[in-house]
C-alpha positions in Angstrom: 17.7 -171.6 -56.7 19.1 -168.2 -57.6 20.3 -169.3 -60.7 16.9 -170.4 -61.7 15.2 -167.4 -60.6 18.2 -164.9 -62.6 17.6 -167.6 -65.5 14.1 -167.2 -65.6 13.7 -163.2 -65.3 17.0 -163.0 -68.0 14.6 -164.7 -70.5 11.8 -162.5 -69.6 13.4 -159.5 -70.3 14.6 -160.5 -73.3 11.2 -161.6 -74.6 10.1 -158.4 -73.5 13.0 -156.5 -75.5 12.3 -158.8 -78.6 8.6 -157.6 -78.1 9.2 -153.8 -78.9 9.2 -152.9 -82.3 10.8 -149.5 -82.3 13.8 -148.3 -80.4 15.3 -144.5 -80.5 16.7 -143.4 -83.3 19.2 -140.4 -83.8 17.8 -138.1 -86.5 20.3 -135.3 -85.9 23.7 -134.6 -84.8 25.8 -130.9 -84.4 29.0 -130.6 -82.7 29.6 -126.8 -82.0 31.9 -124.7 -80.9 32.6 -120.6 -80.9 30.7 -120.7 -84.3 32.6 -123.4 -85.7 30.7 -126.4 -86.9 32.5 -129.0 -86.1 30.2 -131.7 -87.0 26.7 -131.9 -88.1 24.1 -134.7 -89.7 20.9 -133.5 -90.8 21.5 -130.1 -89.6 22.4 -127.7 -92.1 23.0 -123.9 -92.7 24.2 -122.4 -89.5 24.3 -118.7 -89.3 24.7 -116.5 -86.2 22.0 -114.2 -85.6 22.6 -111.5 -82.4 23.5 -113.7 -79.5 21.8 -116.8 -80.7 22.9 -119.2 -83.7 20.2 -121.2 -85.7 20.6 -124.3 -88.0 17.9 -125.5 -90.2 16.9 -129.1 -89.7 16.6 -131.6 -92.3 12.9 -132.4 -91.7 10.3 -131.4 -89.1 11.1 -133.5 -86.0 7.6 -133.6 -83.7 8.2 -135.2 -80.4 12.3 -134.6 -80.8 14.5 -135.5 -77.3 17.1 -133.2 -77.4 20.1 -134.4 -76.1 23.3 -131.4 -74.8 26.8 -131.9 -73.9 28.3 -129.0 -72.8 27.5 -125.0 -72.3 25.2 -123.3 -73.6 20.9 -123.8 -74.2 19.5 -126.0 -77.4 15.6 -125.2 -78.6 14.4 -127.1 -81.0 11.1 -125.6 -83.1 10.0 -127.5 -86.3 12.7 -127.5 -89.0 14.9 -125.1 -86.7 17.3 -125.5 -84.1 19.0 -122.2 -82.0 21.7 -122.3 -79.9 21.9 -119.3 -77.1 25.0 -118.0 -76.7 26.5 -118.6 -80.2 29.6 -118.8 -78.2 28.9 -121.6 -76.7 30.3 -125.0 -77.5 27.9 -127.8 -77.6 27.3 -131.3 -79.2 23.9 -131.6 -79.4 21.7 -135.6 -80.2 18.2 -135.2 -81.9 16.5 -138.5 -80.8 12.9 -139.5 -82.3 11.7 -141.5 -79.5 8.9 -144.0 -80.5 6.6 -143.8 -77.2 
């Protein structure tokens, strides 16, 4: 009887994952650290500024998920991207999520 019932809501959810049409999608990666780019896809020309550093972004991401590993605080803001303290080190995810 378990079987059946794990068999039958296994199919479900699949149906229901087969269902969605979008999923998130990455649109931006920077690894950072202590000014050094160490990484970086669709996020370009990274200059310190004061205390803060700012990248310019590929494209302007509305509705962006930022996703941080690490010290330091991430805004996003259009087509830019800051990064308060520029010391910090950081690998930051842009995700475009579709709900």
């Amino acid at each position: 009887m378990m079987f059946q019932i794990w068999s039958y809501y296994y199919s479900l959810v699949t149906q229901m994952d087969e269902m969605v049409l979008e999923s998130p999608q990455v649109h931006g990666v920077l690894d950072v650290c202590e000014t050094i780019v160490k990484r970086s896809w669709n996020v370009d020309n990274c200059r310190v500024y004061g205390e803060n550093m700012n990248c310019m972004l590929a494209h302007d991401m509305p509705g962006v998920f930022v996703n941080t590993v690490g010290s330091g605080e991430v805004f996003v803001n259009g087509t830019s991207l800051s990064i308060s303290p520029a010391s910090a080190c950081v690998r930051v995810m842009l995700w475009i999520l579709p709900w």
